[in-house]
N, C-alpha and C positions, 0 to 999 in steps of 0.2 A: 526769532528773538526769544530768548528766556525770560520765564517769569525771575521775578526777583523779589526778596525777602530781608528785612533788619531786623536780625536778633535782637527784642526786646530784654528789660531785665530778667522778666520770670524765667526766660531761658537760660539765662546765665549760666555756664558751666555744664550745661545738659550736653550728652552727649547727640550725636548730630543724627543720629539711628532714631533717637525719641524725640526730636524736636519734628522729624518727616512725620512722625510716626500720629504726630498732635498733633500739628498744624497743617499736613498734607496728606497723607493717604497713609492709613492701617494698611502694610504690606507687608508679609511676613520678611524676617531680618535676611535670609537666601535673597531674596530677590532688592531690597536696598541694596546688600553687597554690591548685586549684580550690574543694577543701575548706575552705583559708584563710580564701580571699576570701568563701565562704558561710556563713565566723562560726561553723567547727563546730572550729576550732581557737584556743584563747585562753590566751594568757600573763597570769601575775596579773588576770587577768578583764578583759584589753583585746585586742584583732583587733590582730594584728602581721602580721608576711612571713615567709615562709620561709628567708629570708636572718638572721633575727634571731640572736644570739649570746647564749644561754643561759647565766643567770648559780646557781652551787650556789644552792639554797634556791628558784630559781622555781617555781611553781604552775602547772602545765599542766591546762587541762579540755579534754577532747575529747567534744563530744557526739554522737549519734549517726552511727555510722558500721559500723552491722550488716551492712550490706549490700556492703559494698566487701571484696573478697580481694584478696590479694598476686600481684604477681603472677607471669605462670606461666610463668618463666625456666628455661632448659636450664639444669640446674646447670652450673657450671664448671667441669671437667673440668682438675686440676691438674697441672702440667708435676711427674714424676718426674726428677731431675739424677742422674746417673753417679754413681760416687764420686768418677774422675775429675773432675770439675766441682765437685764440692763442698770438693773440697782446693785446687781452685785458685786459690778464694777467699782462700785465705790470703796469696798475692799480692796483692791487690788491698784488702786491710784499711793505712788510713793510722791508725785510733784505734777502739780498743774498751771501752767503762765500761759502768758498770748502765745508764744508760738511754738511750746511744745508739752505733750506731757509724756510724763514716763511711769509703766505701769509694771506689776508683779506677774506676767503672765502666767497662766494658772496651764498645767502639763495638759495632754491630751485635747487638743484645739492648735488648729494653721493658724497663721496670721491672717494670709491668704486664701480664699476658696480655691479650690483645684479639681483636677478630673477627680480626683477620690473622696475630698471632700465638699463638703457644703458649710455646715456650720465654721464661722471663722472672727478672727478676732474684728479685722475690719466693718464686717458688717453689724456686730452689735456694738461696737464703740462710737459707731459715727450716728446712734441712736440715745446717746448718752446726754446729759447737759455738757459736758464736757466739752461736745463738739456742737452746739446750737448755732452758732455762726463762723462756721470755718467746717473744714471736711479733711478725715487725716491720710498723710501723707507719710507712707512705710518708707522708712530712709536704711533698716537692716531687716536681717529675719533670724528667728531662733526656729529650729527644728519643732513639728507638731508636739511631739513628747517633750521636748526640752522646756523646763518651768527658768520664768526667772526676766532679769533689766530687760525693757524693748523698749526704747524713744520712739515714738510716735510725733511728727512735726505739723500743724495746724496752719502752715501756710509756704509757698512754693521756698520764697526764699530760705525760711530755715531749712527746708527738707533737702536744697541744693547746700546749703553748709555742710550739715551736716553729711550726703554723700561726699562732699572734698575733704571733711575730716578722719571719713572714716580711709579714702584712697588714699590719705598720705599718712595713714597714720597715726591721726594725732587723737582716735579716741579708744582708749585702753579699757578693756575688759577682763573682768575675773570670772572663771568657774569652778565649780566645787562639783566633786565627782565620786562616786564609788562604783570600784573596779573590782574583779574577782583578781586573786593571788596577791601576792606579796613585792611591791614596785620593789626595783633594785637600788639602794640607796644613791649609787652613783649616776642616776638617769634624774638628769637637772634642767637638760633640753634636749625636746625631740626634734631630728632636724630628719626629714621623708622628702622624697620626689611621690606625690601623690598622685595616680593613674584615677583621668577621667577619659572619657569617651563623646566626640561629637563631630556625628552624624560619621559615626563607623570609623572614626578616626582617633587615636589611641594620644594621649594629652598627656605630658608629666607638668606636674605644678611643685614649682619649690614651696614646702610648709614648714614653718618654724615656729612651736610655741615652751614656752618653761613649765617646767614641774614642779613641786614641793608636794612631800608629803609628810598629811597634819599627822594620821595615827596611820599604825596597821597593823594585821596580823597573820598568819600563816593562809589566812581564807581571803580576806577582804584588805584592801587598802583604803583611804580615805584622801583624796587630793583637791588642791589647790592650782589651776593649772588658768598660762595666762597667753594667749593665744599671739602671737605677735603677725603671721599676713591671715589672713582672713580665707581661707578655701572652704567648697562646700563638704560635708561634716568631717572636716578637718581633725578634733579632737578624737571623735570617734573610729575614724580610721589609723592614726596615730597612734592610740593607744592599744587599739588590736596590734598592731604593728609590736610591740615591747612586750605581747603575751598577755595584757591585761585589760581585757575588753569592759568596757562599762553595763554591771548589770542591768537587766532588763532590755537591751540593745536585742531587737531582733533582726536588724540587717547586718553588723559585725560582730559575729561573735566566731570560739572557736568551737570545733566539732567535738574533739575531744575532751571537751572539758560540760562537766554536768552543770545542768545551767537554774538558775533559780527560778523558781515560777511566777513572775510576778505580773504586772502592767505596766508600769511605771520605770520609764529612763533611768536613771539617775545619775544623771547632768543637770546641770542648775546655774544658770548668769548669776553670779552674787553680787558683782560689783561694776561701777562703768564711770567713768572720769574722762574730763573734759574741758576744755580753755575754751569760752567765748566771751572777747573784748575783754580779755586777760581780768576774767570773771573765774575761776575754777568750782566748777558742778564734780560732786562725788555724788554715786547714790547707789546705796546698797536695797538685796529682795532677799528676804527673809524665805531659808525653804520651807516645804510644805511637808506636811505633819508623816507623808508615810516615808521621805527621805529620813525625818527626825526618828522615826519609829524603826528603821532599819540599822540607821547608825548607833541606837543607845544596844538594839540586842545583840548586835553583832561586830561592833568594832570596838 
């Protein structure tokens, strides 16, 4: 007989990879697959994916699976933030309510800890008053280098909204950018089949996002560019793609072209808009002083 399971609400819309992944065993996502596919995992008594989207009220049976343990991860050893760091968040807050807030992320820091890094935004935000009774919940990401809008959600159900908002769509972002060379005036939208790789296996991703450009000159261009599906660094690859790679990019750039010496990306979330209970959230982030120092000498 299988164990069996009712999707509560916090699951709601969770995909069914993270729902095992929470409530039954940490297994790496290879081996759910595999479990899947050999019919030992079933929604309302039919073989789905792992990708499926969990509705309250579903019927999960899982049958035998005595044998498989979680697995045997170095715990995660959490970045401790200064006081100093944790006050200085208080700059970088654009909007703070019960279930979300939205901050100015500051360039050079993950959201995320990762193998490379340690210091990250998660672990000093959830040290903040900010989050005193609630713990936050990453519902997107900006690249470590990239400054600029990140919603941060304060409890399960906004953090599943906000994931359906962002898969279907319905939450619009801006970025502002500066590119070496001269954009061609008639490039209004980049439309790419974007090459990723997984697990040895070669991936094209349809990416489409729009261009404007505010100024430019024979060296530098200055854009406004508005992403429409969402791929991993989408812009930045896109834009190499047209000849005009984003300075300061050290994983796209081109060979032949002399490159400036800097630190600093220069990509920046400006803007991010959004419909809840036909409510409309705008909220713009102001960039940071050495995009503004780039853009007055040079463009």
């Amino acid at each position: 007989m299988p164990n069996s399971y009712t999707v509560d609400e916090d699951f709601n819309e969770s995909r069914l990879d993270k729902w095992f992944k929470n409530k039954i065993l940490d297994l790496p996502h290879s081996l759910i697959e595999k479990i899947i596919r050999q019919n030992k995992i079933k929604v309302n008594r039919k073989k789905t994916k792992s990708s499926y989207r969990l509705q309250k009220g579903d019927l999960i049976e899982i049958y035998d699976i005595s044998k498989l343990k979680a697995t045997d991860n170095k715990k995660r050893i959490k970045y401790l933030p200064k006081k100093n760091e944790i006050g200085d968040y208080d700059d970088y807050v654009i909007e703070d309510n019960e279930n979300f807030i939205i901050i100015n992320k500051p360039t050079g820091i993950p959201v995320q800890s990762g193998t490379k890094s340690f210091k990250n935004i998660v672990d000093i935000i959830k040290k903040t008053k900010y989050f005193e009774n609630s713990k936050p919940f990453i519902v997107h990401r900006l690249d470590k280098e990239t400054s600029g809008v990140l919603i941060i959600a304060k409890n399960r159900k906004y953090a599943q909204l906000f994931t359906t908002l962002f898969r279907i769509r319905k939450i619009h972002k801006t970025y502002l950018a500066i590119v070496y060379g001269k954009v061609n005036k008639s490039v209004r939208t980049m439309n790419d089949n974007l090459v990723y790789y997984e697990n040895n296996k070669k991936i094209f991703q349809k990416a489409v996002s729009n261009l404007k450009i505010i100024r430019s000159n024979e060296d530098y261009s200055f854009l406004e560019l508005n992403p429409i599906t969402g791929r991993k660094h989408q812009l930045r690859k896109q834009l190499l793609n047209i000849g005009c790679p984003i300075i300061g990019d050290d994983k796209y750039f081109l060979n032949n072209r002399k490159r400036v010496k800097i630190k600093n990306l220069m990509l920046h979330a400006y803007k991010i808009k959004f419909m809840i209970n036909n409510i409309q959230y705008n909220f713009k982030a102001k960039y940071n002083n050495f995009f503004e120092d780039f853009l007055k000498k040079n463009i």
